[in-house]
C-alpha positions, 0 to 999 in steps of 0.5 A, spaced: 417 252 777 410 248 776 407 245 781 409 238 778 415 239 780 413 242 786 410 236 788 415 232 786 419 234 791 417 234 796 414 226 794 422 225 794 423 229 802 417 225 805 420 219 802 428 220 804 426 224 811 421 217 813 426 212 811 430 216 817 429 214 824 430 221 827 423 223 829 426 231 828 425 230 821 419 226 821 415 231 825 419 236 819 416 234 814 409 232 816 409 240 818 411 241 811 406 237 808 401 241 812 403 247 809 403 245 802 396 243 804 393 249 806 397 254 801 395 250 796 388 250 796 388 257 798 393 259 791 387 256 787 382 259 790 385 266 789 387 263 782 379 261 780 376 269 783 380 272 779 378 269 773 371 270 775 373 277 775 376 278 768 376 274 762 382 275 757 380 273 750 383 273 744 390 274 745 396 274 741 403 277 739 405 279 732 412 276 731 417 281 729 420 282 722 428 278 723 432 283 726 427 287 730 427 289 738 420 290 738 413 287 737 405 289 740 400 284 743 393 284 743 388 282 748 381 283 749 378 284 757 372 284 760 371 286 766 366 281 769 365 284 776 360 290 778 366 294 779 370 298 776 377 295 775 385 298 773 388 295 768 396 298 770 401 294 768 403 288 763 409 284 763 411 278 759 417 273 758 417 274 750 421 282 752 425 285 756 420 291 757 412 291 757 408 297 757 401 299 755 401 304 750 395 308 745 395 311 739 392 319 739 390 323 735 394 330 736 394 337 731 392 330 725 397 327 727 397 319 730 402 318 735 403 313 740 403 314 747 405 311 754 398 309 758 402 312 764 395 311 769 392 305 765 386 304 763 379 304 767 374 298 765 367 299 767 363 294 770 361 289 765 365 293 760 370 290 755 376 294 752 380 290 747 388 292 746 387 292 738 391 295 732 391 302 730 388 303 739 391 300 745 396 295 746 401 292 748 408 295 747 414 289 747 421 293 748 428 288 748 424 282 744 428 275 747 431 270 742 425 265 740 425 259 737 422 260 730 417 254 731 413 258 737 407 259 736 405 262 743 407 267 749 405 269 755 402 276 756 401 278 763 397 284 766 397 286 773 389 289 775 389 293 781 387 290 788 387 284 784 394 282 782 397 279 776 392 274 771 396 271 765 393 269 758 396 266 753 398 269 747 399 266 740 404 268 735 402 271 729 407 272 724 402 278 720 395 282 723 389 279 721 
């Protein structure tokens, strides 16, 4: 739900419960608007920090051929902090199932491997989830419109959470 319905609603409760003459719901409601006005600021200040702490450029996914479950996405990261940071996790609307994968070499044979443990970034450091190396796994494509021209990808960091990125649809790599 976007925070423009969110408010929407709650403008919408403030103005039928202020029109009642029970002071219960008056008082409610002025609790509710005080709620709304400490979580607020803090949901934007945890949004903002971690922002200030990774950046995620470049992000895309490639389209699957029609009759196709499955896709890879591509992003890259930089950790902007003097920390190392885990990158552990990756989700997205477009698939059923995410996962981090990479590309080994094994006896001359390239094979594609689950990151079960992720990936570390070094402080200030970058790695890019690109073809051929790591990425983005997309298992169960949903339907979508064939207008689409962007996704979400999201990625979870250790001790940080989710930080989301939005991702452009291409139809073959660049």
């Amino acid at each position: 739900m976007s925070l423009g319905y969110f408010f929407a609603g709650i403008i919408a409760h403030v103005k039928n419960t202020t029109l009642m003459t029970n002071k219960g719901n008056k008082l409610k409601t002025l609790k509710i608007l005080w709620l709304v006005m400490i979580v607020l600021p803090i949901h934007a200040m945890a949004t903002e920090l971690v922002s200030d702490q990774v950046r995620l450029s470049n992000a895309w996914v490639k389209q699957p051929m029609p009759g196709m479950q499955m896709s890879v996405g591509f992003v890259d990261i930089e950790n902007t902090t003097t920390k190392a940071l885990r990158l552990i996790a990756v989700r997205s609307p477009f698939s059923m199932k995410s996962e981090l994968h990479e590309m080994v070499m094994v006896d001359n044979v390239m094979q594609m491997r689950h990151a079960d443990d992720g990936w570390v970034i070094a402080p200030g450091a970058s790695i890019s989830l690109a073809p051929g190396g790591k990425h983005v796994m997309l298992m169960g494509v949903k339907s979508y419109e064939q207008d689409q021209t962007q996704t979400q990808l999201e990625f979870h960091i250790e001790n940080m959470g989710w930080v989301s990125v939005a991702a452009s649809l291409k139809v073959s790599m660049p």
